[in-house]
N, C-alpha and C positions, 0 to 999 in steps of 0.2 A: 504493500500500500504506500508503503515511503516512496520506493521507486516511482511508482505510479504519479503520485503528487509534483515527486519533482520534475518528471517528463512532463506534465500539463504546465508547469509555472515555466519550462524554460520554452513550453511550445507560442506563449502568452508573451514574454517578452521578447521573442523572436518576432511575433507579429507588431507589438507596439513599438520595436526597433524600425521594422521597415517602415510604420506609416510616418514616423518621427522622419525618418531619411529622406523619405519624399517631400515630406515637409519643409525640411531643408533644403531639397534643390529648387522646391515653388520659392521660396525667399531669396536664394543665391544668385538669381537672376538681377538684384538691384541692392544686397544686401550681402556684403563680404564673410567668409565662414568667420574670420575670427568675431565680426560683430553678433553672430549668431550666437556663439561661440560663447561668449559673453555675458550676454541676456540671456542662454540658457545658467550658468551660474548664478544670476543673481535672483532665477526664479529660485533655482532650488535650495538655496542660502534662506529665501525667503520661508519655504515648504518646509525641509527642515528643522527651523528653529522654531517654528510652528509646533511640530510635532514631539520635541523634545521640551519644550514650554507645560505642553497640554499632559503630557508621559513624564514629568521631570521627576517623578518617586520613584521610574522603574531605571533609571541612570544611576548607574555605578561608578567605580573609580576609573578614569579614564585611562587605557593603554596609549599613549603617546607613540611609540615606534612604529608599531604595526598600523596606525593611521595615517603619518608622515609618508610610507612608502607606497599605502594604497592612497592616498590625496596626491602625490606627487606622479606615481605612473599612470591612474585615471582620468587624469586631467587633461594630461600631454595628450595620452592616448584621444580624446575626444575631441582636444584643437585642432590635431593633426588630419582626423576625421571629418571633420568638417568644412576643414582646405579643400580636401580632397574631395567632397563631393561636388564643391565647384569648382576644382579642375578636371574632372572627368566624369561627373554623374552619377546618379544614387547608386547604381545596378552594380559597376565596376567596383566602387570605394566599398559597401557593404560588403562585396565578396571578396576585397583584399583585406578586409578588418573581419572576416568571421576565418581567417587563416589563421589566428592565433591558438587553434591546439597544437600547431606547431613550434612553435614558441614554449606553449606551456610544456611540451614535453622536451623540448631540448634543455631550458631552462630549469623544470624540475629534474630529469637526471642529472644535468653538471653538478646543482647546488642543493638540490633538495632530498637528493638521494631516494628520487623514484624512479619504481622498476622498470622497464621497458619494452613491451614482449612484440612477437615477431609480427603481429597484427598491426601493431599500431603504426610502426617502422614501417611499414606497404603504403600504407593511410599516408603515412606522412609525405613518404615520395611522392605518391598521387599528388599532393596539393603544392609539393615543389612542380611538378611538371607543370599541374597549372600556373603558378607563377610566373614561368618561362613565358608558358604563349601571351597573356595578359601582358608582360615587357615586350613581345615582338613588334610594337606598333612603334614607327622611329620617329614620328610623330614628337617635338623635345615637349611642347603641354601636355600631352598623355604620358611621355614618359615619368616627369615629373611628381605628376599627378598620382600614378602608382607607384611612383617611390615613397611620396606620402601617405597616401593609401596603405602600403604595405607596412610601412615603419609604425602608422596607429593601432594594426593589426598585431605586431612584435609586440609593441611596446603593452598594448593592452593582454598581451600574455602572461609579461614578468607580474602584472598585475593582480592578473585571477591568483597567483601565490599568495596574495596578502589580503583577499577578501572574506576567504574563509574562517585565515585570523583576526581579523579584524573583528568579524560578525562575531566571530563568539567572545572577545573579551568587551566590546564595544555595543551600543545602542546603533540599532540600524542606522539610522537617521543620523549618528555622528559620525558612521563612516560615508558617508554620503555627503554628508556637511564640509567632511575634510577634501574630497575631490575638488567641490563648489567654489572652495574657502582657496584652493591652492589653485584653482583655474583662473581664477580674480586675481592672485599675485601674478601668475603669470602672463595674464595678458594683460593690456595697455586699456586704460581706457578710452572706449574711441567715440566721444564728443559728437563730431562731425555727423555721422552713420544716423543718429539717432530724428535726425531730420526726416530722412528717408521711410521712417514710420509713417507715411503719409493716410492712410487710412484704419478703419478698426478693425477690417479680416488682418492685415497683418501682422496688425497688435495682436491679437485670438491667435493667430497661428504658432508667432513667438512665442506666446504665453503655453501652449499646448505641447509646444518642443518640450520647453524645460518641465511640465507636468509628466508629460510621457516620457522623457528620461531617467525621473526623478523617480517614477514608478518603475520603470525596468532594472533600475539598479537597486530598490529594494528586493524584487524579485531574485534577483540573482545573489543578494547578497544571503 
């Protein structure tokens, strides 16, 4: 039944992942990823300390480490993500960022000292191949584009190592908070962009990225 639970929650934000991604390439038209990028952190800064306000009896003592290193590689991982949906489109970027079990397995054997059996090693070559064809296009804004693409997908690998930890010594909602919190140090505030909100579907759409994010990464967490 556990199995069962957890295959419906990752089938749930597999699907709130893609409507988010489309989301993002309807706005990437007039509206920069890292702006998006942006405004989704400060929704879920917002949603979070929401939830940890209304829950603040069920927070414990805070693990510091294991939230620095999931805030700090969830973050990149999602700026990087959503460069790349406006360099090359939701379809390619989604599928060079769902490459990250390869990551997670190369990353978990070097350092984490997980096992590695002959199945998975096949799997993984498969998605090295497709990586090759996906690079064939010489195209230098597609190539770029999956290079970024590809490195959100790496980088969100090293990641999935520290969600697990995090989730159990931490309040959902603060490891989530720590992505939000470390996606805002590291991008720029961009002033300018905010003009560009010219109407209220965009606002609503913005507003829906960061909800629909906010909500896959509880999932997963």
């Amino acid at each position: 039944m556990k199995y069962k639970w957890a295959s419906i929650y990752l089938f749930l934000s597999s699907i709130m992942l893609s409507v988010s991604t489309i989301m993002v390439r309807i706005l990437s038209n007039h509206l920069s990823g890292l702006f998006i990028a942006f405004f989704r952190f400060c929704i879920g800064i917002i949603l979070c300390i929401t939830v940890l306000f209304f829950q603040r009896l069920k927070i414990q003592k805070i693990r510091s480490k294991s939230l620095i290193y999931r805030g700090i590689f969830g973050s990149v991982s999602m700026i990087l993500f959503f460069i790349s949906i406006q360099l090359i489109g939701s379809g390619r970027s989604t599928l060079l960022l769902n490459l990250y079990p390869v990551s997670v397995l190369i990353f978990g054997f070097l350092f984490f000292s997980e096992k590695t059996e002959v199945h998975t090693i096949i799997t993984v070559t498969l998605c090295v191949i497709g990586i090759f064809f996906i690079f064939s296009d010489q195209q230098l804004p597609s190539f770029i584009g999956a290079a970024v693409g590809l490195s959100a997908g790496l980088i969100r690998g090293i990641g999935v190592h520290f969600i697990k930890k995090s989730s159990s010594e931490n309040h959902v909602a603060l490891v989530y908070l720590a992505v939000c919190v470390f996606g805002l140090i590291l991008l720029p505030i961009i002033h300018t962009e905010f003009s560009h909100i010219d109407n209220f579907l965009t606002l609503v759409i913005l507003i829906t990225i960061g909800r629909g994010n906010c909500k896959t990464q509880n999932i997963l967490s």
